[in-house]
N, C-alpha and C positions, 0 to 999 in steps of 0.2 A: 432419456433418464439413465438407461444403461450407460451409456456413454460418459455422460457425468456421471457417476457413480466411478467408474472404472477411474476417472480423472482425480478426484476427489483428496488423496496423498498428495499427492505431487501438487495441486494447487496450494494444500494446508499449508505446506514445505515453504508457502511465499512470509512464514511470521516465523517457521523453526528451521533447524538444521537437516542434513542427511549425510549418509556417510561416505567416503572418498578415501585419497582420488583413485582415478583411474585413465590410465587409455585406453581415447576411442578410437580412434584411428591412426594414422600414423604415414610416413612418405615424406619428401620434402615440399617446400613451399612455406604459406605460413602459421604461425601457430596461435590456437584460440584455447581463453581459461574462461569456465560457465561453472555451477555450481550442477549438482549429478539430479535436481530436481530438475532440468531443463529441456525433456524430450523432444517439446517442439524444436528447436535449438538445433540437438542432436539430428534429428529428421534434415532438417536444412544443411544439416555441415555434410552429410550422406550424399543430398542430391546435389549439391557442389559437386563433393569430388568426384560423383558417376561425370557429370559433364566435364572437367577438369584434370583427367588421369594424370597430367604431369606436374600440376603446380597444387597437390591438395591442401587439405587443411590441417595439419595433429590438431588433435581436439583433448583437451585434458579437462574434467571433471573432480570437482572437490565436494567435500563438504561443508553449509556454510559455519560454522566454526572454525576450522584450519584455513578457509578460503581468502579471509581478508590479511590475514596474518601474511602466509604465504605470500601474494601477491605485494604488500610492501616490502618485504626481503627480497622477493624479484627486481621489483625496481631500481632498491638499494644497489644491487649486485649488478643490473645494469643487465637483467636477463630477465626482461617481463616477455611477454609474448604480443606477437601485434597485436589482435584482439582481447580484449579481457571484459568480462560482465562486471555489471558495477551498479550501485542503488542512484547515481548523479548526487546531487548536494554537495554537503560538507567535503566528504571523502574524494569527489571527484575532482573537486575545486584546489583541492590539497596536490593533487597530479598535476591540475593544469599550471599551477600558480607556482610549481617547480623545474615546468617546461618538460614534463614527463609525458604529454598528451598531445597530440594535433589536431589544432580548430577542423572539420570538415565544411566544404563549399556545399549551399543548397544543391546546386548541380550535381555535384558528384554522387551525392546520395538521396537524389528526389526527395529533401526533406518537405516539401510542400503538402507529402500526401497524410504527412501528421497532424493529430491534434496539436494545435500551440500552447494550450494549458498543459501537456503533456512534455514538450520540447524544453519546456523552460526550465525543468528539473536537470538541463545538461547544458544550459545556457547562461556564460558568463561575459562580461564585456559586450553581449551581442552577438557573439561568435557561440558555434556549436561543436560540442564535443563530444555527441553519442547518438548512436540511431535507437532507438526506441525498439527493444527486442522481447516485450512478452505482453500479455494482457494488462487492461488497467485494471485497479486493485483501490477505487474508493471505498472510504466507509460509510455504511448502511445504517438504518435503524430496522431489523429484522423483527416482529411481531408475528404471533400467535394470535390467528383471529378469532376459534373457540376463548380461547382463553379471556381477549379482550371483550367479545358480547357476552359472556358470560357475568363477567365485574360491571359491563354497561359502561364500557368505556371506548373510545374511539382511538383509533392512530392517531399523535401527535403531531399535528402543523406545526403548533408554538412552544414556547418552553411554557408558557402557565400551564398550556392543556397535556403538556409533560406532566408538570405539575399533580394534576387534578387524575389524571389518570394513576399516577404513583398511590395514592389516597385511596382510588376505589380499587387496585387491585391489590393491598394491602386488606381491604374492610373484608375480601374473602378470600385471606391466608394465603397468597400465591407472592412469591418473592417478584416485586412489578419488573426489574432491569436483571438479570444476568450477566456477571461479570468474574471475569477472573483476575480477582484484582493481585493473586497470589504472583504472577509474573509482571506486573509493573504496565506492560505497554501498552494493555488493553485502558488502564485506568487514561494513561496518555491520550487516547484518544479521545476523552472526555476536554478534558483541557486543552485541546488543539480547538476543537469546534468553537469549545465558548468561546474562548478568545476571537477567535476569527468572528464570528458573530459580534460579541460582542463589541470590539474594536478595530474592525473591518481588517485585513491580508498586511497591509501596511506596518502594523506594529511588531510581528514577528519577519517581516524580514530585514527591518532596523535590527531586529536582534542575530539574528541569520548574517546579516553585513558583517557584527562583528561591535555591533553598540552596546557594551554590557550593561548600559544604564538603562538600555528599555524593559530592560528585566524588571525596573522599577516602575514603568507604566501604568497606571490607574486601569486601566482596560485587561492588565496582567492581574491586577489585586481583585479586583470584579470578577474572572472566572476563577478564581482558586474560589472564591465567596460563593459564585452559583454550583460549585463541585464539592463542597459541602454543604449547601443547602442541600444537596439532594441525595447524600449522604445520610445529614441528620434528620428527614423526612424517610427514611427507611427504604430508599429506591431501591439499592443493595441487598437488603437482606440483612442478615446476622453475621453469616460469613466467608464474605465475598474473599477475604484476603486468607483463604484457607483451600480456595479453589483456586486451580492452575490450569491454562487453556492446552496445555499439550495433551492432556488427558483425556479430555472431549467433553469435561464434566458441564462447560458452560453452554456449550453446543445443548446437550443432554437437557438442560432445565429449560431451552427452551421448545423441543420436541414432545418432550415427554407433559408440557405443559403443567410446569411447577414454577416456570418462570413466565413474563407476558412478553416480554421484549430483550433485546439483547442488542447493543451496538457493537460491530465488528465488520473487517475487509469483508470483497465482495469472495474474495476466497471461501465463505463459511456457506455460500447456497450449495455448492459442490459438496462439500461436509456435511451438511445435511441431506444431501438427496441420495448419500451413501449411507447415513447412519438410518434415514425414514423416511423411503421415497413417498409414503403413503400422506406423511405429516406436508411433506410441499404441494403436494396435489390439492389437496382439501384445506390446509390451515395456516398455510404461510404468506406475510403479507410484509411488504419492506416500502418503508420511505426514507426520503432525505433527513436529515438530524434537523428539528424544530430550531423555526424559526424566531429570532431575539427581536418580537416590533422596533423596540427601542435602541437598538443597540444600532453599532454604523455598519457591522458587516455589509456586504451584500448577500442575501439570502440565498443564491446560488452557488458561492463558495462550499469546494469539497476538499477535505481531508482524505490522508492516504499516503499510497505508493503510484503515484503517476504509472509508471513503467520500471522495470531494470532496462539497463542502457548497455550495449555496446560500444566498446572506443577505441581509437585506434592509437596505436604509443607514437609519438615524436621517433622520427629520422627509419621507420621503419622501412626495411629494405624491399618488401613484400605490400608497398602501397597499395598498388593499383592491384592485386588480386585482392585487397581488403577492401577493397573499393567496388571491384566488382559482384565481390561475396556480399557488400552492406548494400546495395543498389538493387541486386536482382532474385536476391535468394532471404532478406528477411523481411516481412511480413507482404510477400507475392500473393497470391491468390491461393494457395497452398498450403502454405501459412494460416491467411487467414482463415481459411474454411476449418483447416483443423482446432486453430483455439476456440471458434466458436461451436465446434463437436464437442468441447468441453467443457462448455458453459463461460468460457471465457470472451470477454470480448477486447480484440484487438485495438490497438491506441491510433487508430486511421479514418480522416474522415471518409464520407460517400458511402457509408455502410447500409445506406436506407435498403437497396433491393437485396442486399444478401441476407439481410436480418427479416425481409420479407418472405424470403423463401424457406425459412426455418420450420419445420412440421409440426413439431410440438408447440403446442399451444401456450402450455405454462413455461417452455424455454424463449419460445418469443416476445410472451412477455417482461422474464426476468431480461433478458438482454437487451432488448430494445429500452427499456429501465434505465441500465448501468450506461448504454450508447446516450443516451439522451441528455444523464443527469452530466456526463465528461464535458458531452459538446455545446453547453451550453453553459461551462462554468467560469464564471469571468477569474475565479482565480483554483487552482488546483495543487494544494499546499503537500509538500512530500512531508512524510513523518517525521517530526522533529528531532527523534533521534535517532535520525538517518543522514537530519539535515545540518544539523549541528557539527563540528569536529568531533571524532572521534572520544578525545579527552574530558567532553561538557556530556554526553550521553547517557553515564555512569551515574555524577550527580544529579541530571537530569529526571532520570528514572527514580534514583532516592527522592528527591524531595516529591516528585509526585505521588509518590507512595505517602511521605509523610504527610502532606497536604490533606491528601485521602482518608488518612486515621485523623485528622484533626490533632496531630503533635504538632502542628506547627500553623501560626495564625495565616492569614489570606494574604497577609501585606510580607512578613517573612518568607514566603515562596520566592520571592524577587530580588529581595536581600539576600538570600540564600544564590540563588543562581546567579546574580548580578555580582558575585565574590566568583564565584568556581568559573567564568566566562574571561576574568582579566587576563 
């Protein structure tokens, strides 16, 4: 628990910014850009260049704010660095599809020993363009179990007993979902699930191709419909769009038990076990996002951030030390051990006996949780507005908001974003 606690910043940092840049080291050989949240990262670029005295690595740290920015004006300029961190999707896609990025060989970099629902976030044409460099980061349904036997309600398998649950923890005054809808992205991730439930992985990545008309999809018009049904059934509360998660406010209602549940990345157990190691011990309970009987998803589809990815730039002179640096030195046995000292668990299959030998009881079971729900999920959707171009993110996030307040009908969400996608 100490440990995650102590970890707990720096994982939040995977949905905000921090501040930058900075050098970390420095020499010649080749050069890597990581956002200044990335110590495991940093630890590996260290034990490189102790083994490496003559070909190191500069290591330059941003903040992510300045960090995406920067990073296109490097490329422009035609001075990116070999390595660079990067979310995979839209943005990534945008590199390769410019010849700024080099496909990598399974060989070269043991991709084998990745999850594949994880690989696919850097996977275009079939070819692979990034090694998978930090924990995965699905989204959860976190619950409050005082909270929920108190109203006589149960964790949600389905969306009705969503539902029915919203209802009784309403009838005794507790705001039932927790949301900070006041920064847009959390609301997003309501509308990633249903959809995907609803209308199985296949409809948003016709939209992800680049199909603006699937914006019109009947399966699109049905989760803005189940996102405010639950909406105008009082899931939220009064004023969710008044609350902003950088604050902790949303974190807060559901520790403090004024809230019974809250969806969010798995970054928020770390969060919590910092702000009330005592509340995780005794009260804290997390499932998968309820499942749609009816609907085509597959019930094991998960939302999120797969992984961030490192990738190597096209014609880089410093190949094969980026090649050795991505083979032997991210996510080693050193690696792993330490993201999983932080409650994180790495994007690598075979994890069974090291997540056996975990001591804590309640971190065994959070992570063998998050291990289980990745490795088993036939599809592993990166956040939409990560996954999107850069240009659609913006209205992306507005119309979700508007969707949210009910300024805009179910079926206009898609005529809305089916214009802002041409």
């Amino acid at each position: 628990m100490a440990a995650l606690a102590a970890a707990a910043t720096a994982l939040s940092l995977a949905a905000c910014g921090s501040s930058g840049p900075s050098a970390a080291s420095s020499g010649k050989g080749l050069t890597m850009w990581v956002l200044n949240d990335q110590t495991t990262i940093k630890e590996s670029v260290e034990a490189y260049n102790k083994d490496h005295p003559d070909e190191k690595i500069t290591l330059r740290m941003f903040a992510n704010d300045d960090y995406k920015q920067k990073l296109r004006v490097a490329f422009g300029a035609n001075q990116a660095p070999d390595l660079f961190f990067n979310w995979g999707g839209g943005a990534l896609e945008d590199y390769v599809k410019a010849g700024k990025v080099d496909a990598l060989e399974s060989g070269e970099v043991d991709l084998p020993r990745f999850m594949p629902s994880v690989l696919d976030s850097a996977t275009l044409d079939g070819k692979f363009y990034g090694v998978p460099a930090n924990g995965i980061t699905p989204v959860v349904l976190y619950y409050n179990k005082k909270v929920l036997k108190d109203a006589g309600a149960e964790p949600p398998k389905t969306y009705d007993e969503l539902l029915t649950a919203v209802q009784k923890l309403k009838g005794e005054g507790v705001t039932p979902i927790s949301l900070a809808a006041n920064s847009k992205w959390p609301t997003l991730m309501y509308l990633e699930y249903l959809l995907d439930r609803e209308g199985g992985h296949t409809v948003f990545e016709k939209i992800a191709a680049g199909d603006s008309t699937a914006w019109k999809d009947p399966a699109v018009t049905k989760a803005n419909s189940r996102l405010q049904e639950l909406v105008e059934a009082g899931a939220f509360g009064g004023n969710a769009s008044s609350v902003g998660y950088d604050q902790g406010a949303a974190t807060a209602l559901l520790h403090t038990g004024k809230a019974g549940m809250e969806l969010m990345g798995t970054w928020e157990y770390a969060n919590l076990v910092k702000a009330a190691p005592d509340f995780v011990e005794k009260d804290l309970g997390y499932v998968p996002f309820p499942v749609l009987p009816r609907g085509k998803g597959d019930p094991r589809n998960i939302v999120g951030n797969p992984s961030n990815f490192l990738s190597l730039k096209a014609k880089s002179k410093n190949k094969s030390a980026a090649l050795t640096y991505l083979k032997d030195y991210v996510m080693n046995d050193a690696q792993i051990d330490s993201f999983l000292a932080t409650g994180s668990v790495p994007p690598v299959n075979k994890l069974e006996s090291k997540l056996a030998s975990v001591k804590s009881p309640d971190n065994k079971k959070w992570l063998t949780f998050v291990y289980e729900l990745v490795r088993d999920a036939e599809n592993f959707q990166l956040s939409w507005d990560q996954d999107l171009p850069s240009d659609q993110a913006d209205p992306l996030l507005t119309n979700v908001d508007k969707s949210f307040l009910r300024q805009i009908d179910p079926e206009q969400f898609g005529v809305n974003m089916s214009k802002a996608a041409k």
